[in-house]
C-alpha positions as CSV (number, residue, x, y, z in Angstrom):
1,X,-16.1,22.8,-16.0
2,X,-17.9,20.6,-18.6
3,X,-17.5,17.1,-16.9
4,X,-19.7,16.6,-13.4
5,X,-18.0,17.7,-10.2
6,X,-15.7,15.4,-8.4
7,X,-16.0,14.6,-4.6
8,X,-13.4,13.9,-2.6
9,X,-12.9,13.7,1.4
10,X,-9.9,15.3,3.3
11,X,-9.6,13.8,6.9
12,X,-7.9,15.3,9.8
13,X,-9.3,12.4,12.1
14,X,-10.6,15.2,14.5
15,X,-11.0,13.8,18.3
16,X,-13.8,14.9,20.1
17,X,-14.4,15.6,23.6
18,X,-14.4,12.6,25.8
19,X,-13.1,10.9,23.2
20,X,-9.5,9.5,22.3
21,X,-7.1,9.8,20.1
22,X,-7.4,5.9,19.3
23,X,-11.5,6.3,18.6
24,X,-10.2,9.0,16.5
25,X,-8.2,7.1,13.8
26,X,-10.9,4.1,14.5
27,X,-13.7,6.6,13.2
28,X,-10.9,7.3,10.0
29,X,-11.1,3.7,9.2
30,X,-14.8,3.6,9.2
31,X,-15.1,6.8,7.1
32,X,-12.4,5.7,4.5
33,X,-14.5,2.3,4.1
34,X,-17.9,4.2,3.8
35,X,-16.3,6.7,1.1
36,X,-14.9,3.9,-1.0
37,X,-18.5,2.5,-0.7
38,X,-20.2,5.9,-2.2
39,X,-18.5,6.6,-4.9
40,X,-15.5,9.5,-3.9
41,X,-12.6,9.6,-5.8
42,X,-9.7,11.0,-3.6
43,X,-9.3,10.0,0.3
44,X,-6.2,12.3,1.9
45,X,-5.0,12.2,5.3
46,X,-3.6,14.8,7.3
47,X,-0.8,15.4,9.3
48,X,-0.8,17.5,12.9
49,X,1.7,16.8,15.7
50,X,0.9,16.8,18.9
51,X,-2.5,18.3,19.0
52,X,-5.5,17.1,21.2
53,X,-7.7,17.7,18.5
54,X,-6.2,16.1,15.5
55,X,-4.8,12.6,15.7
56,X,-3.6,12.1,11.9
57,X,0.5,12.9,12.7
58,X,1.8,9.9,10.0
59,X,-0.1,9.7,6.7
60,X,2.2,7.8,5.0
61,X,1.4,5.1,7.5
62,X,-2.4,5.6,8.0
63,X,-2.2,5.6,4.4
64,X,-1.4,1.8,4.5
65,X,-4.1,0.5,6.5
66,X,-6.5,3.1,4.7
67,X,-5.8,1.9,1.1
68,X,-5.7,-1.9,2.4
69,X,-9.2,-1.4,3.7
70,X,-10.1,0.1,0.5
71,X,-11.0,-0.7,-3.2
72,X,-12.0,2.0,-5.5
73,X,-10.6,5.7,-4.1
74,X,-6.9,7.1,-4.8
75,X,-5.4,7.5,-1.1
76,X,-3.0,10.0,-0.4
77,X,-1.7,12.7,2.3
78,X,-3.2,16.2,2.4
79,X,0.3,16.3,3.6
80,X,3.4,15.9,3.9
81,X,4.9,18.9,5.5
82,X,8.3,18.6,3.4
83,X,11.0,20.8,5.5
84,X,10.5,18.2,8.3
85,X,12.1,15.5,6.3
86,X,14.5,14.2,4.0
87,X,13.1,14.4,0.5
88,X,14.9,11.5,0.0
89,X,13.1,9.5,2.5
90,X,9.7,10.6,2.3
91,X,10.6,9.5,-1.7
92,X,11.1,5.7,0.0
93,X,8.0,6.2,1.8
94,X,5.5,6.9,-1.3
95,X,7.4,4.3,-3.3
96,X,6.4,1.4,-0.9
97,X,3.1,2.8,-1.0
98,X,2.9,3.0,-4.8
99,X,4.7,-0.3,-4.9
100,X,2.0,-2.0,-2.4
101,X,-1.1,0.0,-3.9
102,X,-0.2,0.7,-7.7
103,X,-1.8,3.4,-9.1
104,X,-3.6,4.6,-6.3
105,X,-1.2,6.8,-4.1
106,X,-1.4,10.4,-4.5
107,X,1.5,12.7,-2.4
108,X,0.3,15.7,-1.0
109,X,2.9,17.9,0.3
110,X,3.0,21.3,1.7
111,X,5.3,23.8,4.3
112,X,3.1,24.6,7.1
113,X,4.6,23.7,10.3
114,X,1.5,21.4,11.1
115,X,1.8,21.8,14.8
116,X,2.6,24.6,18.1
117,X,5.9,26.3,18.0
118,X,7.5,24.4,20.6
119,X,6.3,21.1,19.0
120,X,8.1,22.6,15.8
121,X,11.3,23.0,17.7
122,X,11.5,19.6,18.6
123,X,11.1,18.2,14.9
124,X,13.3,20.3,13.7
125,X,15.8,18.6,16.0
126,X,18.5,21.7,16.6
127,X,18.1,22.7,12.9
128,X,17.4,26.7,12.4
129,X,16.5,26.7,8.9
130,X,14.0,24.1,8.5
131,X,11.9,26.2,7.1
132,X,13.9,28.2,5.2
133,X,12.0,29.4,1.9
134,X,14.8,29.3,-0.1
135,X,15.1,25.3,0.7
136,X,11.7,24.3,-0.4
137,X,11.7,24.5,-4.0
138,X,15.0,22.5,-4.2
139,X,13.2,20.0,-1.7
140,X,10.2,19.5,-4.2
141,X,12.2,19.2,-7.3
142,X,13.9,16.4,-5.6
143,X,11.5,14.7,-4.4
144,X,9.4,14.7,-7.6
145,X,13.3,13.4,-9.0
146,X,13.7,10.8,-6.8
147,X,10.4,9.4,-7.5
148,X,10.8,9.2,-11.3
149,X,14.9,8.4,-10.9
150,X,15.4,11.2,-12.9
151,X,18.1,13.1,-10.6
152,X,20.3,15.5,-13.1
153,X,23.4,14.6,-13.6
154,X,25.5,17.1,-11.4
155,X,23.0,16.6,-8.5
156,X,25.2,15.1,-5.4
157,X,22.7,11.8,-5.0
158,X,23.1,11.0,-8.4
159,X,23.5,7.0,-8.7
160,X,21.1,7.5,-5.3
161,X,17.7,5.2,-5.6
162,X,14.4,5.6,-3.8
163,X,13.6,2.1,-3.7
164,X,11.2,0.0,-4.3
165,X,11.7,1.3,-7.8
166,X,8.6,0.3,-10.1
167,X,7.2,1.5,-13.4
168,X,4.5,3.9,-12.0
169,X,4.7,6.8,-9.4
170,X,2.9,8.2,-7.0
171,X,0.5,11.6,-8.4
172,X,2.5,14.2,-6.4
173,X,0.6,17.6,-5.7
174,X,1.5,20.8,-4.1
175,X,-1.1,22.1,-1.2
176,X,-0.8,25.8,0.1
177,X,-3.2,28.4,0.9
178,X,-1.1,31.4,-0.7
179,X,-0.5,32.3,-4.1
180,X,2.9,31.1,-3.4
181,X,2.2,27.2,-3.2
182,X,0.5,28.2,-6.9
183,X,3.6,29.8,-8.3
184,X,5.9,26.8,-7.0
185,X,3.1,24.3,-8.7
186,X,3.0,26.2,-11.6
187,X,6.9,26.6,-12.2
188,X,7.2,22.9,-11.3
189,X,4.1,21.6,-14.0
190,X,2.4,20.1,-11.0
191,X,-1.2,19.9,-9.6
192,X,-2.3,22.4,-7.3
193,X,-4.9,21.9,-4.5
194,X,-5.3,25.1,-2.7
195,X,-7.4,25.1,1.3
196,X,-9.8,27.1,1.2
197,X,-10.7,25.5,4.9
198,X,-7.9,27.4,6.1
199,X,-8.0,30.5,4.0
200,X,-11.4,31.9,2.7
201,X,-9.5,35.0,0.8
202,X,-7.9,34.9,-2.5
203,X,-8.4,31.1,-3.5
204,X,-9.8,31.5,-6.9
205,X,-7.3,34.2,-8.2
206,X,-4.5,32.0,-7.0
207,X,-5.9,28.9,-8.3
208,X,-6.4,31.0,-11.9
209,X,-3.0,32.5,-11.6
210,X,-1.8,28.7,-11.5
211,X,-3.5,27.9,-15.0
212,X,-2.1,30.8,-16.3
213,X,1.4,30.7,-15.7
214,X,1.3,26.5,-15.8
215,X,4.7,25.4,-17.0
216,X,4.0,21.9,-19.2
217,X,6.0,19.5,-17.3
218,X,7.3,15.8,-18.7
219,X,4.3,14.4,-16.4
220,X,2.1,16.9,-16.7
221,X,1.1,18.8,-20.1
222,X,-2.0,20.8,-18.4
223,X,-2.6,22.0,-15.4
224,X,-4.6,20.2,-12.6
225,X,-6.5,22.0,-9.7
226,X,-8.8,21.5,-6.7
227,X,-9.4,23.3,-3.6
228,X,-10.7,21.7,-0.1
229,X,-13.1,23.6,1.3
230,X,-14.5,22.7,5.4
231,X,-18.6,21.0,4.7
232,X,-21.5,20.0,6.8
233,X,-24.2,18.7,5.8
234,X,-27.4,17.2,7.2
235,X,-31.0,17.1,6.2
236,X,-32.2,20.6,6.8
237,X,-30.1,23.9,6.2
238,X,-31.2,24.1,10.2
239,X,-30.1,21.1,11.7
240,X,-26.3,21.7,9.6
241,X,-26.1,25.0,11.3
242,X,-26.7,23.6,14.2
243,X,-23.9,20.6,13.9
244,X,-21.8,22.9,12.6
245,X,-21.1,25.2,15.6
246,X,-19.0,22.7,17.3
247,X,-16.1,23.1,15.0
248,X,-16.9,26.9,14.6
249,X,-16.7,27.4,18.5
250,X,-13.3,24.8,18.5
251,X,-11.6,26.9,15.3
252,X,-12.3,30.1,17.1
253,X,-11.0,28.9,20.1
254,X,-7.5,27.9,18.6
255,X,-7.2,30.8,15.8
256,X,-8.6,33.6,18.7
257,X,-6.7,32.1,21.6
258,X,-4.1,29.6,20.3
259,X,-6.4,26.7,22.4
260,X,-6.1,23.3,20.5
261,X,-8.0,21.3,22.6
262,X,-11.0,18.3,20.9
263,X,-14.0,19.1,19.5
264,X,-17.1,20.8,21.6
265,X,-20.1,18.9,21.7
266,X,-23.2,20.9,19.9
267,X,-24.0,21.8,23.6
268,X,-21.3,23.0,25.0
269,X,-20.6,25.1,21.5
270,X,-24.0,26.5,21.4
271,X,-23.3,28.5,25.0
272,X,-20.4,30.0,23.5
273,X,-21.7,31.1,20.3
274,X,-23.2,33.5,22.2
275,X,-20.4,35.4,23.6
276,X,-19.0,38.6,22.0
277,X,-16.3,36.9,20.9
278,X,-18.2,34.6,19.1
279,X,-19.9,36.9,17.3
280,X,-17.2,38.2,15.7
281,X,-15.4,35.1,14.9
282,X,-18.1,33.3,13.7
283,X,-19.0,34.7,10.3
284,X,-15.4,34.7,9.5
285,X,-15.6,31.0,9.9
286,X,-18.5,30.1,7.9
287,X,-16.9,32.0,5.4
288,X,-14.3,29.1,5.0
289,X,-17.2,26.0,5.0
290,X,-20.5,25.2,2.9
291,X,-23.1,24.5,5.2
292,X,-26.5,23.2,4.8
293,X,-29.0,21.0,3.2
294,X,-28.4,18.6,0.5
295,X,-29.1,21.3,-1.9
296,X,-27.4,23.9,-0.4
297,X,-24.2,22.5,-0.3
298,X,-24.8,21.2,-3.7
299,X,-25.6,25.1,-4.6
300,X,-22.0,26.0,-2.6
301,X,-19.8,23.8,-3.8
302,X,-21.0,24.4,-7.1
303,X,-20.5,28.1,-6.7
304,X,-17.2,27.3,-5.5
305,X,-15.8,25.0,-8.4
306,X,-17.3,27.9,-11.0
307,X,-14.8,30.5,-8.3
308,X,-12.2,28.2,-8.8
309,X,-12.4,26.9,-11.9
310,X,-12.0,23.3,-11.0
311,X,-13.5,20.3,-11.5
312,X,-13.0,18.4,-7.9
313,X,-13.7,19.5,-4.6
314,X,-12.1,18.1,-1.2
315,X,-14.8,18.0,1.8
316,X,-13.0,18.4,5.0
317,X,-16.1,17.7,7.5
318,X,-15.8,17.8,11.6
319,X,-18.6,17.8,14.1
320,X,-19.2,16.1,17.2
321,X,-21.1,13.0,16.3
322,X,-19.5,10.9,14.3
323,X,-22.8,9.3,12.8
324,X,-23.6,12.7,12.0
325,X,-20.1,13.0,10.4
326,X,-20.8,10.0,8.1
327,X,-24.1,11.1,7.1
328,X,-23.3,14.2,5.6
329,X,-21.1,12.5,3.4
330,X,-23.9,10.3,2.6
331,X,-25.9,13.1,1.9
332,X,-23.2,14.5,-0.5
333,X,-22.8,11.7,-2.5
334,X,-26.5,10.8,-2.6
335,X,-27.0,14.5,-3.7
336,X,-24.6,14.6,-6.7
337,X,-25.3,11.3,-7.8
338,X,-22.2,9.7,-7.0
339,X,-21.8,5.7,-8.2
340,X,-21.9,3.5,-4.9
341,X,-20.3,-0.1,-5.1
């Protein structure tokens, strides 16, 4: 916790009402290009399927026109969700990427379904066990072989290559929001980013149980951790309360009601904030975000890293307005003294 804190940005390219899903990855563009302009290290894209609200479902090919509009940031995926693909293929995929971008790819990957139940049943393409916990481990060892060529000997694709083959890799790193995704890190001697965004509850003792029980690994001797936490903010602690109801009304809609529909504007939020329903989901959702002023979320996200132990933070930020969007991250960067190009 000695060196300064590390910013980084985790976009789900969130569409908002009256909007389209087009405008969506348009506004991801824009973003990634003001980031690399103020100085954040790590840009991740996510992957959703079939959601009104979300429009990143391929990473690893907004990742391309991302890191070809860029300069200075690593880009990755803030992920993958593995047990809907061959870790074979998604191996190819990264390697083009690290082949076209040296050096800069990172490969998030995690097991959430990233989408509706009946959406899952239709990637999964008849298989049962796509999920099966069992599977996952051997998936991520793999993978991570595949991308170094360093398959054992006995392993059935042996003599199998992920081409483009090249002398660097991407920076692979397990996501989860369980102590689980820790152990697996751990066991494996890879970096851990853990969402806080998605659950507020037992983050720091997983992230701390990862250090503990790190396994040195032939590409990593220490353990490396983050966590990605949901953040607003604007130039009052008032005004970023305010923005920040749109995404509290639109989680509580889809955790409450199973409702994934675009982001509320601030109006139409602020009407249901007041319902009883509201009122009881929305501390629970703060509870996952640092919202504020400049210095409050510099007080927050410095609260959190202490939590966490860790040295980088991933800002997931959604609101309505888009210029609103862009200048909290402005405000961020401006706040902890980040180095602009």
């Amino acid at each position: 916790m000695g060196a300064p804190l590390r910013l980084s940005v985790l976009d789900q390219s969130p569409i908002r009402k009256g909007g389209t899903a087009a405008q969506a990855v348009a506004e991801t563009l824009a973003l990634a290009q003001l980031c690399d302009r103020l100085g954040y290290h790590r840009y991740w894209l996510a992957e959703h399927h079939s959601s009104e609200a979300l429009a990143g479902s391929t990473p690893e090919v907004l990742i391309t026109r991302v890191a070809a509009l860029t300069n200075r940031m690593r880009i990755g995926s803030g992920g993958v969700m593995l047990p809907h693909y061959s870790a074979f293929k998604v191996a190819e995929n990264f390697r083009m990427l690290e082949t076209l971008f040296p050096g800069r790819i990172d490969l998030g990957i995690g097991r959430a379904p990233g989408s509706d139940q009946r959406t899952l049943r239709v990637l999964a393409d008849g298989r049962s066990n796509w999920n099966d916990p069992a599977s996952y481990p051997y998936q991520v060892r793999d993978l991570v072989a595949w991308l170094h060529d360093a398959l054992p000997e006995d392993h059935v694709g042996r003599g199998v290559t992920a081409q483009p083959s090249g002398p660097t890799a991407p920076a692979v790193w397990l996501l989860g929001s369980s102590d689980e995704s820790a152990a697996l890190a751990a066991h494996f001697g890879l970096p851990f980013c853990f969402a806080h965004f998605i659950n507020p509850d037992g983050g720091d003792a997983a992230t701390r149980a990862y250090r503990a029980h790190f396994r040195p690994s032939a590409l990593h001797a220490e353990p490396a951790a983050m966590m990605a936490i949901t953040v607003l903010c604007a130039e009052t602690d008032e005004e970023a309360a305010l923005l920040a109801t749109s995404r509290e009304v639109w989680a509580m809609r889809l955790l409450a009601r199973g409702e994934a529909g675009p982001v509320p504007t601030v109006e139409e939020a602020l009407v249901e904030a007041r319902t009883p329903e509201a009122q009881r989901w929305m501390p629970r959702l703060r509870r996952r975000s640092v919202v504020g002023s400049p210095r409050t979320a510099r007080e927050g996200l410095e609260r959190h890293a202490a939590s966490y132990q860790v040295d980088e933070i991933m800002a997931v930020t959604i609101c309505y307005d888009f210029g609103k969007r862009k200048r909290s991250y402005e405000l961020l960067a401006e706040e902890f003294g980040l180095a602009p190009s």
